[in-house]
PyMOL Python script that loads the backbone (N, CA, C, O; Angstrom):
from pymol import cmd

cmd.read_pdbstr("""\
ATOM      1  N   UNK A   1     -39.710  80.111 150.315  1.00  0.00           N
ATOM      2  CA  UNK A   1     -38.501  79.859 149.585  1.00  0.00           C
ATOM      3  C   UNK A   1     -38.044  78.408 149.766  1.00  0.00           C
ATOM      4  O   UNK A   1     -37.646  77.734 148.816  1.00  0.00           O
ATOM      5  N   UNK A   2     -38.112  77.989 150.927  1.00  0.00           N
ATOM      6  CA  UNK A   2     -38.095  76.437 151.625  1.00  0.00           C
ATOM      7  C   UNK A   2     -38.856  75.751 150.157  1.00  0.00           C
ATOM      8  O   UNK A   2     -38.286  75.258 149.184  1.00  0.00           O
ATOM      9  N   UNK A   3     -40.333  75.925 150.406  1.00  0.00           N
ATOM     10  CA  UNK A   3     -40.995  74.816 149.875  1.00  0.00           C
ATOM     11  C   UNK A   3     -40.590  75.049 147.656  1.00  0.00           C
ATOM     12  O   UNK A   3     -40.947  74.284 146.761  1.00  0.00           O
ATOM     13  N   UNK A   4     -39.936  76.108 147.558  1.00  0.00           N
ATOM     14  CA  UNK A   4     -39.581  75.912 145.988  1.00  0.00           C
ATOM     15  C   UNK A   4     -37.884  75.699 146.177  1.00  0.00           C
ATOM     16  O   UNK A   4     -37.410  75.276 145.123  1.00  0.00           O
ATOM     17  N   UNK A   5     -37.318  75.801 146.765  1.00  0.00           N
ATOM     18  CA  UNK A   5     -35.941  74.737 146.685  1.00  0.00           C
ATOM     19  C   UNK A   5     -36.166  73.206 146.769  1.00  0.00           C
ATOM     20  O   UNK A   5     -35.676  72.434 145.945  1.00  0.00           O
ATOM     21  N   UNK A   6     -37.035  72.760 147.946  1.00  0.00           N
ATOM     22  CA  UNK A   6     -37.784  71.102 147.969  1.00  0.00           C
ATOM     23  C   UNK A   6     -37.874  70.906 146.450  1.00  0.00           C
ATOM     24  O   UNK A   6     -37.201  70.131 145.769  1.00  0.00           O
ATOM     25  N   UNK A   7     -38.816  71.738 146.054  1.00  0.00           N
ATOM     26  CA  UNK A   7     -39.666  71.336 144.934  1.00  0.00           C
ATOM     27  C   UNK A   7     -38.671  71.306 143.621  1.00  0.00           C
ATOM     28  O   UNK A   7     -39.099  70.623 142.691  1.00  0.00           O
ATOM     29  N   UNK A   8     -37.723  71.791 143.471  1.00  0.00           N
ATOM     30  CA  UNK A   8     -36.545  72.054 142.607  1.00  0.00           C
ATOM     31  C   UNK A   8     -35.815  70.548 142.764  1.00  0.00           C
ATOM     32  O   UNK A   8     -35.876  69.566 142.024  1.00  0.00           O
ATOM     33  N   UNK A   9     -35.321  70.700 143.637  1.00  0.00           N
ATOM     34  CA  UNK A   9     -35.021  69.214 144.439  1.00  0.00           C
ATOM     35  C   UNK A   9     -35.204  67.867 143.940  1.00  0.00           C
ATOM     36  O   UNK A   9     -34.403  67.091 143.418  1.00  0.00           O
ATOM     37  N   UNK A  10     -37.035  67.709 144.352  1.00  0.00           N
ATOM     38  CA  UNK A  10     -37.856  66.682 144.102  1.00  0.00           C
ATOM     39  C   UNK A  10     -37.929  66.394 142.479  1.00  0.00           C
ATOM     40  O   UNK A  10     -37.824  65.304 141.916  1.00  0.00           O
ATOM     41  N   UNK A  11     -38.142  67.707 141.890  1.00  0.00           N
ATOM     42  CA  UNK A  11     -38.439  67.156 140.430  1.00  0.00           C
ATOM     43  C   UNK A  11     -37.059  66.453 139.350  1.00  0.00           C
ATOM     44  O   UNK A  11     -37.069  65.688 138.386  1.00  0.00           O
ATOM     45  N   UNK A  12     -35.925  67.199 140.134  1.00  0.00           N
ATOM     46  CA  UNK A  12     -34.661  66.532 139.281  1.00  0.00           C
ATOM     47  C   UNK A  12     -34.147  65.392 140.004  1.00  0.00           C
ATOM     48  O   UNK A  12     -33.394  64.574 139.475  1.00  0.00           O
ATOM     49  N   UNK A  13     -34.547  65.318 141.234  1.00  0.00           N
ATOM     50  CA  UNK A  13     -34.572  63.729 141.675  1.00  0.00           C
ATOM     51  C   UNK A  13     -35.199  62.819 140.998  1.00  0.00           C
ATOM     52  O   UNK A  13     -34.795  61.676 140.786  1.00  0.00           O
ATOM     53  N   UNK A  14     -36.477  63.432 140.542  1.00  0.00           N
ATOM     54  CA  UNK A  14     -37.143  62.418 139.930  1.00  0.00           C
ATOM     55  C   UNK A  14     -37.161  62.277 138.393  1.00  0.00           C
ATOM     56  O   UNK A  14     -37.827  61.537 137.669  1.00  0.00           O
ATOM     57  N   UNK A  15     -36.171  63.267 138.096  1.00  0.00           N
ATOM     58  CA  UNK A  15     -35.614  62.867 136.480  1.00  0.00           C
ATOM     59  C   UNK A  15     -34.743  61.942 136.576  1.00  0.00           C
ATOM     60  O   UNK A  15     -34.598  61.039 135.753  1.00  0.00           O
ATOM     61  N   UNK A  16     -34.161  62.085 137.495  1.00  0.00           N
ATOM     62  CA  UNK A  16     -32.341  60.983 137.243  1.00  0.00           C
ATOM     63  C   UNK A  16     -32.935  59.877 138.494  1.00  0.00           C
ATOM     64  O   UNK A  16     -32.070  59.285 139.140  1.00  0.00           O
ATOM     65  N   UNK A  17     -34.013  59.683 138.733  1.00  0.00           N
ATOM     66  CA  UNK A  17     -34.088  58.050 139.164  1.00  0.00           C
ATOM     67  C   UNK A  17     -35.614  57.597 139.152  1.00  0.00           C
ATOM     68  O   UNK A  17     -36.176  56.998 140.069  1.00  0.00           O
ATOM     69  N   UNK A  18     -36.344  58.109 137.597  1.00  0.00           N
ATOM     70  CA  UNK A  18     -37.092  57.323 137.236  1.00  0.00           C
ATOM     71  C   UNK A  18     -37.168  56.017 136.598  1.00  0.00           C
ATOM     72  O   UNK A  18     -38.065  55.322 136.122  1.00  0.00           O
ATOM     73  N   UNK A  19     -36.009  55.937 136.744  1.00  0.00           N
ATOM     74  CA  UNK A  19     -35.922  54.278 136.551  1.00  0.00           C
ATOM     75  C   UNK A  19     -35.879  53.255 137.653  1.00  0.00           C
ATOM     76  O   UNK A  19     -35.533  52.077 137.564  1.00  0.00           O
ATOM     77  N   UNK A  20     -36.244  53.841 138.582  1.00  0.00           N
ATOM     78  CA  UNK A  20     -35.453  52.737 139.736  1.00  0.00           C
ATOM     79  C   UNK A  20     -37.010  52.423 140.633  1.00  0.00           C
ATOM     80  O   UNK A  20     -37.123  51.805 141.691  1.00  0.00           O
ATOM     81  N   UNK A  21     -37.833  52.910 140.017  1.00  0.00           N
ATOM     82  CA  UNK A  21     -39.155  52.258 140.026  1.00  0.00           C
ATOM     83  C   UNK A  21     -39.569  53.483 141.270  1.00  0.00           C
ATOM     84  O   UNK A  21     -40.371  52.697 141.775  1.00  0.00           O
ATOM     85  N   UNK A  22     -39.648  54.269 141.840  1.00  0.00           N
ATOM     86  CA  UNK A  22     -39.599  55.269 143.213  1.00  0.00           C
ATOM     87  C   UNK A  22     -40.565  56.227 142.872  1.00  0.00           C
ATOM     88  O   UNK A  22     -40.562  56.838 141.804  1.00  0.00           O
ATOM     89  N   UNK A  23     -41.344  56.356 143.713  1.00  0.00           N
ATOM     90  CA  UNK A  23     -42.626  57.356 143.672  1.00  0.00           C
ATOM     91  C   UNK A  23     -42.096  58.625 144.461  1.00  0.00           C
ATOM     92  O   UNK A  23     -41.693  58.447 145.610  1.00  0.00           O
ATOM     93  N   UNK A  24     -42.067  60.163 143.793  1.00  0.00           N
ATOM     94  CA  UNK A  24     -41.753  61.091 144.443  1.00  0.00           C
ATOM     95  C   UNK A  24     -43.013  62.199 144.646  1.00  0.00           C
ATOM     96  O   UNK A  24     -43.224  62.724 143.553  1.00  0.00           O
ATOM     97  N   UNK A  25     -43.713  62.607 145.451  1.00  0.00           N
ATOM     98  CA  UNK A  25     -44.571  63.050 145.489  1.00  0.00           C
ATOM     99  C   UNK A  25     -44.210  64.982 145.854  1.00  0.00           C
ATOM    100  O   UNK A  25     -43.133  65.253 146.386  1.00  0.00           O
ATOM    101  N   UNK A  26     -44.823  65.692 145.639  1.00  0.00           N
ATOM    102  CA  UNK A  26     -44.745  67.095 145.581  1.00  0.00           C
ATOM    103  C   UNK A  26     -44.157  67.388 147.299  1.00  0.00           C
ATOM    104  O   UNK A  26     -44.607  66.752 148.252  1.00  0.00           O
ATOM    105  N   UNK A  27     -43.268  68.282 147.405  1.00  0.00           N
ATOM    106  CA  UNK A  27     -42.860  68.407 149.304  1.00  0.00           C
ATOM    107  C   UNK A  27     -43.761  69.446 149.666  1.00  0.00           C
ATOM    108  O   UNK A  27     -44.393  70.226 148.954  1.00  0.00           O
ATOM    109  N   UNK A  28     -43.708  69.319 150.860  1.00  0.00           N
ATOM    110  CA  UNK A  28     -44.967  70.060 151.756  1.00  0.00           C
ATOM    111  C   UNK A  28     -43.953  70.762 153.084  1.00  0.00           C
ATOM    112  O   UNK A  28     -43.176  70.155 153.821  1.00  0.00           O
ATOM    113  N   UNK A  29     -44.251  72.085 153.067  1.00  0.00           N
ATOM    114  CA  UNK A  29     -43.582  73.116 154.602  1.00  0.00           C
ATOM    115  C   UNK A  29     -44.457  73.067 155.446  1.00  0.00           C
ATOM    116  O   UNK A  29     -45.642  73.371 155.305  1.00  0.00           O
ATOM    117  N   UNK A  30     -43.841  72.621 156.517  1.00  0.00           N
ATOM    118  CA  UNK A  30     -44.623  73.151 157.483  1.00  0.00           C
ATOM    119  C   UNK A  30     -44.606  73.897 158.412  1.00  0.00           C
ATOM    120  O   UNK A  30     -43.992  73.220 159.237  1.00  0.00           O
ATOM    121  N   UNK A  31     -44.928  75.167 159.067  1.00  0.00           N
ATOM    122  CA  UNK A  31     -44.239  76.267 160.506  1.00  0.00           C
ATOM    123  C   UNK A  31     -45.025  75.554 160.919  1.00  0.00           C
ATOM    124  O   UNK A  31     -45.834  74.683 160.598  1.00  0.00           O
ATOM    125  N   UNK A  32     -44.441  76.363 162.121  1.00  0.00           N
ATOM    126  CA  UNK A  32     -44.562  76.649 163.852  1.00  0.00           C
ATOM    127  C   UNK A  32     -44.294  75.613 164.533  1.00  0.00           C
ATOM    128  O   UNK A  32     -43.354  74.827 164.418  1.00  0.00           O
ATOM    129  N   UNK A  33     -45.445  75.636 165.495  1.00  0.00           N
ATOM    130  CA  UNK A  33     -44.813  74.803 166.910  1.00  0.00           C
ATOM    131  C   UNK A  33     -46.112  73.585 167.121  1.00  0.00           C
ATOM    132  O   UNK A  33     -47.306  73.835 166.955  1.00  0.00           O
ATOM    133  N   UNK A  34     -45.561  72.279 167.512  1.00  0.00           N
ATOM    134  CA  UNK A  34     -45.831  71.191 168.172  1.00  0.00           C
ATOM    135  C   UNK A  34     -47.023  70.774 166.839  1.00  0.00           C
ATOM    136  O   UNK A  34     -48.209  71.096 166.761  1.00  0.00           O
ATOM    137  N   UNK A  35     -46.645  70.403 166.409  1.00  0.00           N
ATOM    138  CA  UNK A  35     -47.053  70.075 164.568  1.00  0.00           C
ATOM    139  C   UNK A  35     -46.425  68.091 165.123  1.00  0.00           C
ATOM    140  O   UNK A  35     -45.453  67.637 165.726  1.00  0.00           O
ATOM    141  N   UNK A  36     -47.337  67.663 164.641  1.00  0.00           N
ATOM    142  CA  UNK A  36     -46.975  66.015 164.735  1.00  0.00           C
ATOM    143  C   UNK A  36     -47.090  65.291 163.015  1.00  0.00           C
ATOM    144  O   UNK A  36     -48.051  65.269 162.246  1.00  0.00           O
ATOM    145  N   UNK A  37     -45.996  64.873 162.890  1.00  0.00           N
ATOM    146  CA  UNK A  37     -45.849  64.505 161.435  1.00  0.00           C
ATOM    147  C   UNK A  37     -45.843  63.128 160.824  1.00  0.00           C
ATOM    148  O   UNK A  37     -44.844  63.171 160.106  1.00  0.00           O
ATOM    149  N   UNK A  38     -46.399  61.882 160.685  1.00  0.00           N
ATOM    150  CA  UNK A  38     -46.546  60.227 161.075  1.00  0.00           C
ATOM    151  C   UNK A  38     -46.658  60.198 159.679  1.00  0.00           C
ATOM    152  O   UNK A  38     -47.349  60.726 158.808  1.00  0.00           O
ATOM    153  N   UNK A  39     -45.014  58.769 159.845  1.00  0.00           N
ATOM    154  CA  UNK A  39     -44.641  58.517 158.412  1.00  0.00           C
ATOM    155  C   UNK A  39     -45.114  57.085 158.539  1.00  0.00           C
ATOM    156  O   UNK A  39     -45.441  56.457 159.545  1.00  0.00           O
ATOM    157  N   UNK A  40     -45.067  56.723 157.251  1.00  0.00           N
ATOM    158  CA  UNK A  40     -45.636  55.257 157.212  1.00  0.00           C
ATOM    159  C   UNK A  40     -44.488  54.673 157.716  1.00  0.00           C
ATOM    160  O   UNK A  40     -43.377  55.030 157.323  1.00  0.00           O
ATOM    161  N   UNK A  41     -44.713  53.463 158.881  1.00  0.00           N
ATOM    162  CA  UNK A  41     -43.766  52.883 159.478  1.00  0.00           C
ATOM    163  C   UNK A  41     -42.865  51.316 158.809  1.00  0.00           C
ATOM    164  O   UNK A  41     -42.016  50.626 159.374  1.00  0.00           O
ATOM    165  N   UNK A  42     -43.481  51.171 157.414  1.00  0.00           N
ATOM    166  CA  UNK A  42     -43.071  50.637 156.403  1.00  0.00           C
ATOM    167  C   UNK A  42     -41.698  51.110 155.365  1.00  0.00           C
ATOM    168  O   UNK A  42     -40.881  50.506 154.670  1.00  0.00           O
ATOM    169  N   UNK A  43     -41.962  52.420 155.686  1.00  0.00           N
ATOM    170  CA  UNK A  43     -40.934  53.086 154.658  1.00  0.00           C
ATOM    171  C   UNK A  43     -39.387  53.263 154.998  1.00  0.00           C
ATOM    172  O   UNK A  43     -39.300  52.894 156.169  1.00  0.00           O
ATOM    173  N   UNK A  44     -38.856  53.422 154.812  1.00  0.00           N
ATOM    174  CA  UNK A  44     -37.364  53.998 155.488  1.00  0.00           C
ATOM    175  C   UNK A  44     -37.118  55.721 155.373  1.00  0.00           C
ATOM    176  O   UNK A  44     -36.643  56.139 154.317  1.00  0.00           O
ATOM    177  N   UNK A  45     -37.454  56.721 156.492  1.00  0.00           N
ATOM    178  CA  UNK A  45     -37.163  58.099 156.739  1.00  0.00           C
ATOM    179  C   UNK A  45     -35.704  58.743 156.630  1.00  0.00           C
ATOM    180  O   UNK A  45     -34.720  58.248 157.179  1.00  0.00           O
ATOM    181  N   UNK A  46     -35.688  59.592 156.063  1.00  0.00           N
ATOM    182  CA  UNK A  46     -33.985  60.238 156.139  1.00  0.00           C
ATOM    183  C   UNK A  46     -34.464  61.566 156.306  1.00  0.00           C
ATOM    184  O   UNK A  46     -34.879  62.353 155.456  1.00  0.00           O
ATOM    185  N   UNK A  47     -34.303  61.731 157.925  1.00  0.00           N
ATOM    186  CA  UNK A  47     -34.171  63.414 158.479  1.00  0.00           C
ATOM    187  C   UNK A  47     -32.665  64.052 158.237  1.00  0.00           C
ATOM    188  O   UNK A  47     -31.629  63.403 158.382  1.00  0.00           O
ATOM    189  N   UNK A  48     -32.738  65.607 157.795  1.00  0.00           N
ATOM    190  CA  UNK A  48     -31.588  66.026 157.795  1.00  0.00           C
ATOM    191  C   UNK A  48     -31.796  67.106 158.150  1.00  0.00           C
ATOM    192  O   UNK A  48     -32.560  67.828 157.509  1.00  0.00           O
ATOM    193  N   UNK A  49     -31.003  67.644 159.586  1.00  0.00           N
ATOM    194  CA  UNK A  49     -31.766  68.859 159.986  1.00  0.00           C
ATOM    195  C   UNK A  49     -30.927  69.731 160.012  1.00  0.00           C
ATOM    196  O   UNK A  49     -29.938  69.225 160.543  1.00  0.00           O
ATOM    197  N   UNK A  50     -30.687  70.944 159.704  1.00  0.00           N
ATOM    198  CA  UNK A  50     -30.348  72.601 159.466  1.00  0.00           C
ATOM    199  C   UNK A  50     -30.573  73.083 160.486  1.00  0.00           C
ATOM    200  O   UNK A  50     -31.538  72.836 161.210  1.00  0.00           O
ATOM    201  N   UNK A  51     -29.455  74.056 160.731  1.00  0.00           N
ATOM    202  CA  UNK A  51     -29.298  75.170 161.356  1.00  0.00           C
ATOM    203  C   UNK A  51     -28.914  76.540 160.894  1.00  0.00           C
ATOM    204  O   UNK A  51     -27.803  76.793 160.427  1.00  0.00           O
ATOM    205  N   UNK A  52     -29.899  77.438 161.044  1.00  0.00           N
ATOM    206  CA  UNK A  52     -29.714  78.623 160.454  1.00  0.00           C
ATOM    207  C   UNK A  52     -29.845  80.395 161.465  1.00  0.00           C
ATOM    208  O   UNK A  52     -30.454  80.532 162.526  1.00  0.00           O
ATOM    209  N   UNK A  53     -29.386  81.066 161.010  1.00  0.00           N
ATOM    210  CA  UNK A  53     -29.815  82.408 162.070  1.00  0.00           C
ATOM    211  C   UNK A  53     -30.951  82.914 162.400  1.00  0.00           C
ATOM    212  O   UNK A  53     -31.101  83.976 163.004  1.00  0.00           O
ATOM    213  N   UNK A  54     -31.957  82.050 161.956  1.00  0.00           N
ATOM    214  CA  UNK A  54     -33.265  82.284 161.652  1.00  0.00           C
ATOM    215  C   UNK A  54     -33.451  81.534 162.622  1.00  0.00           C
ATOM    216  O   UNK A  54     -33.918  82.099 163.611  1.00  0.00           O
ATOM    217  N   UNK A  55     -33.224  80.285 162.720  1.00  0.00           N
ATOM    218  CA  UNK A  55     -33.578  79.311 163.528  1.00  0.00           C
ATOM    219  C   UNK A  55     -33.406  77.786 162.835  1.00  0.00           C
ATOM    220  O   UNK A  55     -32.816  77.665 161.761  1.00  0.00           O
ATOM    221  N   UNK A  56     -33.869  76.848 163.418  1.00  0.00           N
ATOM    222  CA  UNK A  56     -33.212  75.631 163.031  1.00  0.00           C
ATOM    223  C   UNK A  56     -34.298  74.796 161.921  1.00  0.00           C
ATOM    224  O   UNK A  56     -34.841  74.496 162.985  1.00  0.00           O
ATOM    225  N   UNK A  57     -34.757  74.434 161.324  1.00  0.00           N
ATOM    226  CA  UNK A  57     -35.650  73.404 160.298  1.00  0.00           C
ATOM    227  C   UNK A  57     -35.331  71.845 159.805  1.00  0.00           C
ATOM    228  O   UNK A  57     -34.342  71.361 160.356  1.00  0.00           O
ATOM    229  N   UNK A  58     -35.750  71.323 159.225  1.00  0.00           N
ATOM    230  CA  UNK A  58     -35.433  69.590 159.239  1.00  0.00           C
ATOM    231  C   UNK A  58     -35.907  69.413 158.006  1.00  0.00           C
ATOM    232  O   UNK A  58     -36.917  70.114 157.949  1.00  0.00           O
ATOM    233  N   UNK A  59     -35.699  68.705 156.673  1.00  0.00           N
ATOM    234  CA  UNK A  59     -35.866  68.151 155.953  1.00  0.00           C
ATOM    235  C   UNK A  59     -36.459  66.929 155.408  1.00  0.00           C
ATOM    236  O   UNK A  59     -35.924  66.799 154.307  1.00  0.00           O
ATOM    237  N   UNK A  60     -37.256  65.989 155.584  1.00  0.00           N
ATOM    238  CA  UNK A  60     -37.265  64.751 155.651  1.00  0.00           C
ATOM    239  C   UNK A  60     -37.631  64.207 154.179  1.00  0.00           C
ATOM    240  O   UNK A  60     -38.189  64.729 153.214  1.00  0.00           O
ATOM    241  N   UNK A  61     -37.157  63.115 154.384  1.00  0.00           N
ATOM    242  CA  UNK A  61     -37.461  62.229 152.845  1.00  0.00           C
ATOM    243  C   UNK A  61     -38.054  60.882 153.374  1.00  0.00           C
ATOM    244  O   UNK A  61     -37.532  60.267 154.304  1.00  0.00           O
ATOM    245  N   UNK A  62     -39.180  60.465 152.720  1.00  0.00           N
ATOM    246  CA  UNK A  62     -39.160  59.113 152.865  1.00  0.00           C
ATOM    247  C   UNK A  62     -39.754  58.520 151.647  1.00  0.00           C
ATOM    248  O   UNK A  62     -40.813  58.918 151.161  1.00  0.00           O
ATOM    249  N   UNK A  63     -38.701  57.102 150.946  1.00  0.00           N
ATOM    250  CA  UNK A  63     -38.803  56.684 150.100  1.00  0.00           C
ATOM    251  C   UNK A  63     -39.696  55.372 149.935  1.00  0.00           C
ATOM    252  O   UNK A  63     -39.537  54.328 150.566  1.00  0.00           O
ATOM    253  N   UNK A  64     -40.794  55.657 148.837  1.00  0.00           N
ATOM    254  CA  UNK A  64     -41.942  54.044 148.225  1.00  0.00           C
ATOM    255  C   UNK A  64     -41.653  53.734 147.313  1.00  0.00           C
ATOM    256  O   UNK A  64     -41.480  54.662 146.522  1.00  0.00           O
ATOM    257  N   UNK A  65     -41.436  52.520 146.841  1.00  0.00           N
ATOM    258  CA  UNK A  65     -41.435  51.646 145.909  1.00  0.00           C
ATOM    259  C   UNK A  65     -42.836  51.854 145.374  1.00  0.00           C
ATOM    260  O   UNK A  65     -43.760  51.800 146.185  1.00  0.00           O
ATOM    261  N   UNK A  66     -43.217  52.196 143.480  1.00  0.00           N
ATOM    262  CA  UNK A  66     -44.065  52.276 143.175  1.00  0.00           C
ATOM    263  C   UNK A  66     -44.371  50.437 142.738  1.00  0.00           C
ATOM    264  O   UNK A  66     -43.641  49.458 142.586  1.00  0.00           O
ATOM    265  N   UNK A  67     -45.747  50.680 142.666  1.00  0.00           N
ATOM    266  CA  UNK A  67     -46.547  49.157 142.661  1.00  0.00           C
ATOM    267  C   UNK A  67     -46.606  48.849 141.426  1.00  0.00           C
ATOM    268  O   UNK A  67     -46.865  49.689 140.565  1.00  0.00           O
ATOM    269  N   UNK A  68     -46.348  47.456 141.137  1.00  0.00           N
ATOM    270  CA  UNK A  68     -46.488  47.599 139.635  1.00  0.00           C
ATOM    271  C   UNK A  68     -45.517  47.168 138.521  1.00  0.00           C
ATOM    272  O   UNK A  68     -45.802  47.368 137.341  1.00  0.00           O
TER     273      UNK A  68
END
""", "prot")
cmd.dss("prot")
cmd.show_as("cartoon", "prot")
cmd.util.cbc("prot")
cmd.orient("prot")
């Protein structure tokens, strides 16, 4: 359910700021435990992390300038 709210998300993000030149690529879930996740250290990351009764999850975005 996670990865089709992202994906809901991502695609009307990327209606209302295809102009601003920004590459949005499809989001990806990931479970469990001790999972290591390496963002390009070029980019600028925006974690936003949740808490739920389920347990807790994190969001991340990180935005590229398309080339070109």
């Amino acid at each position: 359910m996670i990865g089709e709210i992202t994906n809901i998300i991502s695609g009307n993000a990327a209606s209302h700021i295809s102009h601003a030149n920004i590459e949005i690529s499809p989001p990806a879930v990931i479970m469990g435990e001790n999972h290591k996740i390496a963002w390009p250290k070029a980019m600028p990351v925006i974690g936003i992390p949740f808490t739920t009764s389920s347990g807790p999850f994190e969001v991340d975005v990180c935005f590229k300038r398309k080339l070109g």
